[in-house]
N, CA, C and O atoms as a GROMACS GRO file, in nm:
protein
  244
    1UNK      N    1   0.680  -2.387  -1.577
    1UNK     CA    2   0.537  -2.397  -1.554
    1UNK      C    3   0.467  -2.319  -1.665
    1UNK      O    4   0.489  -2.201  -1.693
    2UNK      N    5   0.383  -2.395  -1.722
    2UNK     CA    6   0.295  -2.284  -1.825
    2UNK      C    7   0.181  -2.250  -1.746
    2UNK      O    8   0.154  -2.278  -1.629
    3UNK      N    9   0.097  -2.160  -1.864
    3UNK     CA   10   0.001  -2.117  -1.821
    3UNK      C   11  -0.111  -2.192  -1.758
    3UNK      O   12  -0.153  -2.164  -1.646
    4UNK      N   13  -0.159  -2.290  -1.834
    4UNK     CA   14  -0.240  -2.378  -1.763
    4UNK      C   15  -0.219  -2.437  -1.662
    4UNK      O   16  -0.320  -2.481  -1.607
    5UNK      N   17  -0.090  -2.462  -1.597
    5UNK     CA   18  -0.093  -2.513  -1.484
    5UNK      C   19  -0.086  -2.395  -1.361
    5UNK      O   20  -0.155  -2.406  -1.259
    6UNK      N   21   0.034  -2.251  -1.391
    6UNK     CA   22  -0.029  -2.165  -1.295
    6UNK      C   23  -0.184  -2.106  -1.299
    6UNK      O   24  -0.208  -2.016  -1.220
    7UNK      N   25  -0.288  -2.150  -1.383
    7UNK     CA   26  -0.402  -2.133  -1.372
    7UNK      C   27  -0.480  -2.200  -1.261
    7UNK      O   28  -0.572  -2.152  -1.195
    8UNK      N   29  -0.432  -2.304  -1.255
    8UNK     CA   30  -0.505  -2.433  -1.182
    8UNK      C   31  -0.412  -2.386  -1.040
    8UNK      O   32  -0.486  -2.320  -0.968
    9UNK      N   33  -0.332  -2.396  -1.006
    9UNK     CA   34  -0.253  -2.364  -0.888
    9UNK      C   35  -0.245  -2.245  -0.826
    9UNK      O   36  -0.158  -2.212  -0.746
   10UNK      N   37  -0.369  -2.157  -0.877
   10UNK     CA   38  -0.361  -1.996  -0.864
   10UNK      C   39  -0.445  -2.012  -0.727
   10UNK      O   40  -0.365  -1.964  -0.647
   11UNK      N   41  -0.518  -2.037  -0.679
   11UNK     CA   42  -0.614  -2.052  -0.534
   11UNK      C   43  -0.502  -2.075  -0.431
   11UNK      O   44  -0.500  -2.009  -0.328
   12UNK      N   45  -0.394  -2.186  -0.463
   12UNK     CA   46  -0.298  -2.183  -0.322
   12UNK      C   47  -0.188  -2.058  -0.330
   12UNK      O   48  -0.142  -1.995  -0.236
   13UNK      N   49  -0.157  -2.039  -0.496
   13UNK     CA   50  -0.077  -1.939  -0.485
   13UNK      C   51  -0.091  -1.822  -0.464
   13UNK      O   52   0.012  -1.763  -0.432
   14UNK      N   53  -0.234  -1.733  -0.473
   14UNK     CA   54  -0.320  -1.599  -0.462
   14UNK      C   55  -0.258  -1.624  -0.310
   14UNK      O   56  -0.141  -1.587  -0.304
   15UNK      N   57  -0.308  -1.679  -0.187
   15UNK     CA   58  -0.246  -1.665  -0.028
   15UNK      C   59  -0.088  -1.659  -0.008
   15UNK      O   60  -0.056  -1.588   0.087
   16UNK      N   61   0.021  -1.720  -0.078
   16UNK     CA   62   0.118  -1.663  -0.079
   16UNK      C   63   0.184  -1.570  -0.074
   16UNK      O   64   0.257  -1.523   0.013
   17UNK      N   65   0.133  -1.520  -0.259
   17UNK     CA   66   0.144  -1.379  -0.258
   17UNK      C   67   0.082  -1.299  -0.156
   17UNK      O   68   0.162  -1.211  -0.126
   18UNK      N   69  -0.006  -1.291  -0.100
   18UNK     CA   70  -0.046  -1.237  -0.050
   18UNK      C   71   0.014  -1.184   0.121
   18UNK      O   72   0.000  -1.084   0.192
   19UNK      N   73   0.089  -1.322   0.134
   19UNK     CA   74   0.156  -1.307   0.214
   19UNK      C   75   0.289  -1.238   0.209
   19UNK      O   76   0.348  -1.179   0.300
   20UNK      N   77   0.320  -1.256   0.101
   20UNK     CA   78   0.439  -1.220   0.088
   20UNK      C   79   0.429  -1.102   0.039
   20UNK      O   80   0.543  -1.055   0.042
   21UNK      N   81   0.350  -1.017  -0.010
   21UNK     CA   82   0.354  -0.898  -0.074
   21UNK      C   83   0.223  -0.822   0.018
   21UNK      O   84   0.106  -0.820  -0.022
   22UNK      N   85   0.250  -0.787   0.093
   22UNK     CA   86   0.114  -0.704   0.182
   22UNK      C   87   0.025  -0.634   0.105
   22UNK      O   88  -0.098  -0.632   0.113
   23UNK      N   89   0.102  -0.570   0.025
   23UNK     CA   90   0.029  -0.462  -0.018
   23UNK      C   91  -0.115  -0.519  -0.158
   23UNK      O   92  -0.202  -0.449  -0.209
   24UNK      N   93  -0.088  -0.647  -0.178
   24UNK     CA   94  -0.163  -0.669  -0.283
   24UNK      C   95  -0.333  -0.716  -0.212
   24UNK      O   96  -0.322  -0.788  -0.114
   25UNK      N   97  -0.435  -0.692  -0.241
   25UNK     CA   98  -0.575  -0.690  -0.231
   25UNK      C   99  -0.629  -0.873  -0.330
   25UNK      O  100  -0.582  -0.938  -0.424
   26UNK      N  101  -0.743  -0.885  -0.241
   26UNK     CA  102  -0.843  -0.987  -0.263
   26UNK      C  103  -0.853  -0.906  -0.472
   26UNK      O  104  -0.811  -0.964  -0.572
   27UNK      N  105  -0.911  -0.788  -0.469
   27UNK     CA  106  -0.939  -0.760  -0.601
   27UNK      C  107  -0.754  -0.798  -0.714
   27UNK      O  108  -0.732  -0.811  -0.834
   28UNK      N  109  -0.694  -0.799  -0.631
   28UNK     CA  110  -0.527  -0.778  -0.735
   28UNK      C  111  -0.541  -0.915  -0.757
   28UNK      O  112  -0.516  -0.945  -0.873
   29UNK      N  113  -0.574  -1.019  -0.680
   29UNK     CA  114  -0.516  -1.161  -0.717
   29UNK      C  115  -0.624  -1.267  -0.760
   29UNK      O  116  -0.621  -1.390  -0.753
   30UNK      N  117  -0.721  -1.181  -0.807
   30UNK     CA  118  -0.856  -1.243  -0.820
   30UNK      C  119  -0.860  -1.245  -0.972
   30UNK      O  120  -0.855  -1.150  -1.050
   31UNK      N  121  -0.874  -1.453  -1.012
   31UNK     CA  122  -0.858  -1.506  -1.126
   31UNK      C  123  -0.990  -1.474  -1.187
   31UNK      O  124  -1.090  -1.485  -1.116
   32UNK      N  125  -1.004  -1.431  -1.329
   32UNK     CA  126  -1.156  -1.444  -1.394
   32UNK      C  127  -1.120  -1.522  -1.525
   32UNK      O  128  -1.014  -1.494  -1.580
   33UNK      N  129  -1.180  -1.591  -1.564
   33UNK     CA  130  -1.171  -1.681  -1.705
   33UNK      C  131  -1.122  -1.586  -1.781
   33UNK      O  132  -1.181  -1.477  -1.782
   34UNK      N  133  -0.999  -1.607  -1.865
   34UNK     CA  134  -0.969  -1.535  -1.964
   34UNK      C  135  -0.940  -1.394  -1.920
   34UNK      O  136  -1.005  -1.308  -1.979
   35UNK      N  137  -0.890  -1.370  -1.865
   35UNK     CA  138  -0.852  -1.257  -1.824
   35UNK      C  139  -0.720  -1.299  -1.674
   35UNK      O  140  -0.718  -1.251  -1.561
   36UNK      N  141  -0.636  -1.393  -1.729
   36UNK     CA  142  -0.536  -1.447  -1.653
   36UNK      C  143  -0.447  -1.335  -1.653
   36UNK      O  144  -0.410  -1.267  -1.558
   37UNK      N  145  -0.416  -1.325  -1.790
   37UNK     CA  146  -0.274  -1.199  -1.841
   37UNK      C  147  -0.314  -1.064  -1.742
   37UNK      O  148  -0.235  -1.012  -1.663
   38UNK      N  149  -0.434  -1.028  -1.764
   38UNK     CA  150  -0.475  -0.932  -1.672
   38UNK      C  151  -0.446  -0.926  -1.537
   38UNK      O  152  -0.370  -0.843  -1.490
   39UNK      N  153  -0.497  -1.002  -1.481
   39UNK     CA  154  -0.487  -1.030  -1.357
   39UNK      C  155  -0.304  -1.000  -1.323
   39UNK      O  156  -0.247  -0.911  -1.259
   40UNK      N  157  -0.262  -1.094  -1.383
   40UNK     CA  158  -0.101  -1.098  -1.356
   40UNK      C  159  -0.060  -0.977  -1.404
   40UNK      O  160   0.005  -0.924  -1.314
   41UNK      N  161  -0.064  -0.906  -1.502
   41UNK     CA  162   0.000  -0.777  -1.472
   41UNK      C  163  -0.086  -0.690  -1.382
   41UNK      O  164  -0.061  -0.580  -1.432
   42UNK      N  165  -0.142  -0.674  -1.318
   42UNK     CA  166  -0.207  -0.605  -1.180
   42UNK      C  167  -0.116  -0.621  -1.044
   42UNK      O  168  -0.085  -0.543  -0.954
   43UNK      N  169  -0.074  -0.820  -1.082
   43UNK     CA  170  -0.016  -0.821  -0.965
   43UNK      C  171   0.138  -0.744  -0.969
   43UNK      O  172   0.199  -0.684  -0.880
   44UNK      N  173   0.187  -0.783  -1.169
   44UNK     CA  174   0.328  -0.732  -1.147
   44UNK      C  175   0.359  -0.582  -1.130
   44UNK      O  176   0.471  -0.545  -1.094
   45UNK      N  177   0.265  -0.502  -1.156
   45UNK     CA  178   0.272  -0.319  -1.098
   45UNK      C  179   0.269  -0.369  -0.936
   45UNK      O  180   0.344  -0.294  -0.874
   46UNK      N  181   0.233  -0.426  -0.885
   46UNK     CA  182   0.233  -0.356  -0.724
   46UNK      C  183   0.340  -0.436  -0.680
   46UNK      O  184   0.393  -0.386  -0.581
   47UNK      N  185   0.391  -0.543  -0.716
   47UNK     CA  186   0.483  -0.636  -0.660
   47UNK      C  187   0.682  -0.568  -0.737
   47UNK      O  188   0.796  -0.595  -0.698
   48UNK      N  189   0.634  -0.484  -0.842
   48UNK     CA  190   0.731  -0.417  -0.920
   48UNK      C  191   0.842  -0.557  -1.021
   48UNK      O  192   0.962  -0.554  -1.050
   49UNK      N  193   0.720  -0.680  -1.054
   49UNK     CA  194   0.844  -0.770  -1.160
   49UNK      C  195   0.812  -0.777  -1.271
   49UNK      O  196   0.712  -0.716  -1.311
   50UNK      N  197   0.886  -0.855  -1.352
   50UNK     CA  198   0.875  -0.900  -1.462
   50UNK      C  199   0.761  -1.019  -1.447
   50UNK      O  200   0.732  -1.089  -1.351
   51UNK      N  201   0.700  -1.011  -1.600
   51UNK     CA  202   0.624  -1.128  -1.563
   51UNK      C  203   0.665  -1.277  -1.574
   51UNK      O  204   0.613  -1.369  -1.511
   52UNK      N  205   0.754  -1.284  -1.654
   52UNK     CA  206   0.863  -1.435  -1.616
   52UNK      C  207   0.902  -1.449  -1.501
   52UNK      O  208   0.894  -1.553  -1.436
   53UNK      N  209   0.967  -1.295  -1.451
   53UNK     CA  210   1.055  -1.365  -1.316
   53UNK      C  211   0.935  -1.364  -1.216
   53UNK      O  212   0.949  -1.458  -1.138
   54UNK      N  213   0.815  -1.288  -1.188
   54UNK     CA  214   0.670  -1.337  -1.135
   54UNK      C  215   0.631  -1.479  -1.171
   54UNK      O  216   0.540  -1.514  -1.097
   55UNK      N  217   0.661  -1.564  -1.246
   55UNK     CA  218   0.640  -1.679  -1.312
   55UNK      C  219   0.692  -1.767  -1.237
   55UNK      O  220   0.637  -1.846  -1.161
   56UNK      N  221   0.822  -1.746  -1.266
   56UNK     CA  222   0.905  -1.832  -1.199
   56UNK      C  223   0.911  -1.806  -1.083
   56UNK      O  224   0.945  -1.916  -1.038
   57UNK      N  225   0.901  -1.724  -0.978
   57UNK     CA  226   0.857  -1.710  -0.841
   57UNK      C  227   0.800  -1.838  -0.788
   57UNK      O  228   0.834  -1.933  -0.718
   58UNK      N  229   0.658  -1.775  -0.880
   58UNK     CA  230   0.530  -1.901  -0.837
   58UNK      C  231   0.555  -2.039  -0.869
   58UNK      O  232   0.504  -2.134  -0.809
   59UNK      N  233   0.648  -2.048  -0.982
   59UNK     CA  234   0.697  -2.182  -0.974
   59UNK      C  235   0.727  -2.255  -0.936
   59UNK      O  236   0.708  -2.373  -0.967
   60UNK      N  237   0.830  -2.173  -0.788
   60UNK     CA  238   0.915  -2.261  -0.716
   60UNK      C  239   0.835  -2.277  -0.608
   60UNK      O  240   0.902  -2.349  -0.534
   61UNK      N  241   0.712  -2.248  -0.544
   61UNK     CA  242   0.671  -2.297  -0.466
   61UNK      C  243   0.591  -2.410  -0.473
   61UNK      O  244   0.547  -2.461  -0.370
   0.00000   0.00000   0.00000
């Protein structure tokens, strides 16, 4: 999956994570134009991954 497509698929995937990782906040998974990379390393400090294997996570769902 590249970037542009986990961009577009980030609204069903933000509730996932979310589910699956308690600890992450409305502010941790919240997309802003251009500031994707950001966002995703926010999520990978609290979730503790890599950002590939965070990648590929979201991939497989």
């Amino acid at each position: 999956m590249n970037q542009e497509q986990l961009e577009g698929k980030w609204n069903q995937v933000k509730g996932k994570l979310k589910q699956k990782y308690g600890d992450l906040t409305d502010d941790d998974v919240t997309y802003s134009e251009g500031k994707f990379d950001e966002m995703l390393g926010r999520v990978q400090e609290k979730v503790g991954k890599g950002k590939e294997e965070l990648k590929a996570e979201i991939a497989s769902w």
